[in-house]
Backbone as CSV, one residue per row, in Angstrom:
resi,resn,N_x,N_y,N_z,CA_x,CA_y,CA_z,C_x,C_y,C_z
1,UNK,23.801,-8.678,15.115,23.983,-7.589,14.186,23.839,-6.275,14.936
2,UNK,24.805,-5.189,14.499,24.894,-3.816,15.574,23.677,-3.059,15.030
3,UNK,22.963,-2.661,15.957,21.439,-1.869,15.272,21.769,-0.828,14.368
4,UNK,22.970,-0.270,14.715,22.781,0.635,13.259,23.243,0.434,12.452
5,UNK,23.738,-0.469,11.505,24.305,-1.474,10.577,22.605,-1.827,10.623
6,UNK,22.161,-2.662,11.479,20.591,-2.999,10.887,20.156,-1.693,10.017
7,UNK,19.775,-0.423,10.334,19.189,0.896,9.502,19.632,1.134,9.016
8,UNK,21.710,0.573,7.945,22.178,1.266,7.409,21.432,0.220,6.068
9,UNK,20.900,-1.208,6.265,20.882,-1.903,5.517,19.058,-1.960,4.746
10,UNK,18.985,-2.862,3.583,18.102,-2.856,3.103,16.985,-3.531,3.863
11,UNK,15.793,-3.435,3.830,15.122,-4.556,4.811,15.212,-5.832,3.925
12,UNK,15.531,-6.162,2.785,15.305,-7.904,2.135,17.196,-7.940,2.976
13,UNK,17.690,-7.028,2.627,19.383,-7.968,3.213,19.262,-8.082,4.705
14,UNK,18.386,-7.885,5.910,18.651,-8.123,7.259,17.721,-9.688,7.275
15,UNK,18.042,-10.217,8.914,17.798,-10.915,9.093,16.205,-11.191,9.180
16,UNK,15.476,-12.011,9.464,13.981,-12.057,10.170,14.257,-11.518,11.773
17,UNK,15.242,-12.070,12.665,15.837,-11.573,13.735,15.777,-10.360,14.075
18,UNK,16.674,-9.205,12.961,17.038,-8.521,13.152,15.451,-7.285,12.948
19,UNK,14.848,-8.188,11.987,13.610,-7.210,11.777,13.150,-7.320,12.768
20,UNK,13.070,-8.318,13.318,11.457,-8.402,14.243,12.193,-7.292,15.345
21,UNK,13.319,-7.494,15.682,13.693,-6.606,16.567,13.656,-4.975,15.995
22,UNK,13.782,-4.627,15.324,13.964,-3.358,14.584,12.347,-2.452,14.506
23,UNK,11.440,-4.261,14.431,10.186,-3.112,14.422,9.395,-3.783,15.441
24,UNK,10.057,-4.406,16.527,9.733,-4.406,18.059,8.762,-5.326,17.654
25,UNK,8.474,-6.474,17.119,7.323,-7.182,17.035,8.232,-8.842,17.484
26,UNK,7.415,-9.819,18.370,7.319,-10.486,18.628,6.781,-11.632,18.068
27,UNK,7.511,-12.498,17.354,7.566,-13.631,16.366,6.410,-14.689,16.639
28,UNK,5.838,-14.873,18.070,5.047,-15.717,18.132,3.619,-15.130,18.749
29,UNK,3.852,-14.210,18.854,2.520,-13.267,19.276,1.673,-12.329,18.148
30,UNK,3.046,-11.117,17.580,2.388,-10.185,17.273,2.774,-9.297,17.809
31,UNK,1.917,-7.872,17.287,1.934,-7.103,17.946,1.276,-7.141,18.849
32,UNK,1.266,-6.134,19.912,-0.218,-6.120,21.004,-1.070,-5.519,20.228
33,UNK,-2.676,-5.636,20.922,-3.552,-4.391,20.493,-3.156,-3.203,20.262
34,UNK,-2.594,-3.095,21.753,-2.796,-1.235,21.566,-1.589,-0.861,20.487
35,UNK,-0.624,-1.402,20.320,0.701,-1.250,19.202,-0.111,-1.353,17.910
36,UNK,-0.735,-2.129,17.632,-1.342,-2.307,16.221,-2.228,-1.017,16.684
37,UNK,-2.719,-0.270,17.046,-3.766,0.815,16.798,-3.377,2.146,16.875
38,UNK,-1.924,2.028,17.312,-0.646,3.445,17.612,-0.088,3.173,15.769
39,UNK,-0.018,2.372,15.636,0.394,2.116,13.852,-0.702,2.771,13.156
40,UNK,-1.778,1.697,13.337,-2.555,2.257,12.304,-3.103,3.554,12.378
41,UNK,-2.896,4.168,13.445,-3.234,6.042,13.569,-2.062,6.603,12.798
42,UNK,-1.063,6.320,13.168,0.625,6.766,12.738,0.742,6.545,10.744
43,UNK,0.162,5.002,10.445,0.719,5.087,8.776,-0.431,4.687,8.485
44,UNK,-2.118,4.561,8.899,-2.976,4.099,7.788,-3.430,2.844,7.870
45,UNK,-4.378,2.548,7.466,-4.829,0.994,7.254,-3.917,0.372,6.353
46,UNK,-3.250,-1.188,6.431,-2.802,-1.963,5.425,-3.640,-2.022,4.214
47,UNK,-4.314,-0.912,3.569,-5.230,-1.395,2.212,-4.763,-0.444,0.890
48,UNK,-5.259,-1.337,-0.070,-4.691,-0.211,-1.358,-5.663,0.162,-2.087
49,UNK,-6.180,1.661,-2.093,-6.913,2.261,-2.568,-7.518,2.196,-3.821
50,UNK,-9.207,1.312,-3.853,-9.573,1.048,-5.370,-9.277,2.313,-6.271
51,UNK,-9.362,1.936,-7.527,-9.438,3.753,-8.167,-11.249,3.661,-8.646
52,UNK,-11.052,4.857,-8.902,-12.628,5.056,-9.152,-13.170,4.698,-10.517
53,UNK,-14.367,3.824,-10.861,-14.929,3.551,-11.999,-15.086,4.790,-12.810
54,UNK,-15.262,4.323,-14.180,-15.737,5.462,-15.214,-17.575,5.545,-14.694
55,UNK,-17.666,6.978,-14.721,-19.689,6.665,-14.852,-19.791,6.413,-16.278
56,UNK,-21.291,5.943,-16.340,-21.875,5.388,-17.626,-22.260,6.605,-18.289
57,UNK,-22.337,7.581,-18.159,-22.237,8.956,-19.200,-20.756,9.615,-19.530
58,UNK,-19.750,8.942,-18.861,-18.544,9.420,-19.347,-18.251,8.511,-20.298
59,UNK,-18.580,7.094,-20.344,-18.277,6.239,-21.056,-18.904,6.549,-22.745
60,UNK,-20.301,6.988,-22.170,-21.017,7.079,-23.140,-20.956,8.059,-24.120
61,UNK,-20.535,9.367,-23.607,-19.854,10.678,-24.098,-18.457,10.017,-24.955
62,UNK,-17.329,9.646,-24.239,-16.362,8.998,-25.168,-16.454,8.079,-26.379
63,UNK,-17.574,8.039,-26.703,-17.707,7.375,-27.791,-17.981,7.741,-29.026
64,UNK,-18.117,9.282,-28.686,-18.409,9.768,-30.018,-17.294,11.001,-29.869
65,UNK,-16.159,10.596,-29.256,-15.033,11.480,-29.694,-14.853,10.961,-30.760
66,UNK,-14.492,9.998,-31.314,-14.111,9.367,-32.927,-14.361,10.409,-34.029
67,UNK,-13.626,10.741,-34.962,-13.830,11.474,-35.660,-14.905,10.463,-36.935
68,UNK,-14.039,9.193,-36.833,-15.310,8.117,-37.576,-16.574,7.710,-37.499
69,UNK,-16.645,7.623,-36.200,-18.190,7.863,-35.433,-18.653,9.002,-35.707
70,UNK,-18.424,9.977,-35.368,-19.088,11.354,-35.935,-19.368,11.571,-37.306
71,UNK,-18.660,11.046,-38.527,-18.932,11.102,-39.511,-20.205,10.022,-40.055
72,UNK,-20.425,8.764,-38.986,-20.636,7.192,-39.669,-22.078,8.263,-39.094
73,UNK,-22.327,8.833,-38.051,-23.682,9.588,-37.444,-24.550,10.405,-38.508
């Protein structure tokens, strides 16, 4: 496949071939160290950011937004 036909295309329509070549990784190795640590400076750790809990006084405050609660008080 001509490499730029590989970048004109989607990554699910190219090959496994054509990826591994495209993002220079080696099918039975890996990356090297130092390649995996030029990445992860460049785009980030592979992780997906928890979101943050409610605190127990925000929770606790929302409970008497109710206009029914305020009245049942």
């Amino acid at each position: 496949m001509d490499e730029r036909k590989a970048h004109n295309q989607l990554w699910y329509q190219q090959t496994p071939e054509s990826l591994l070549i495209a993002f220079d990784v080696d099918s039975e190795l890996g990356l090297p160290d130092h390649e995996v640590d030029r990445r992860r400076q460049q785009y980030g750790d592979n992780a997906i950011e928890q979101p943050r809990g409610r605190s127990f006084i925000l929770i606790f405050a929302q409970q008497f937004q109710s206009l029914l609660i305020l009245i049942l008080m």
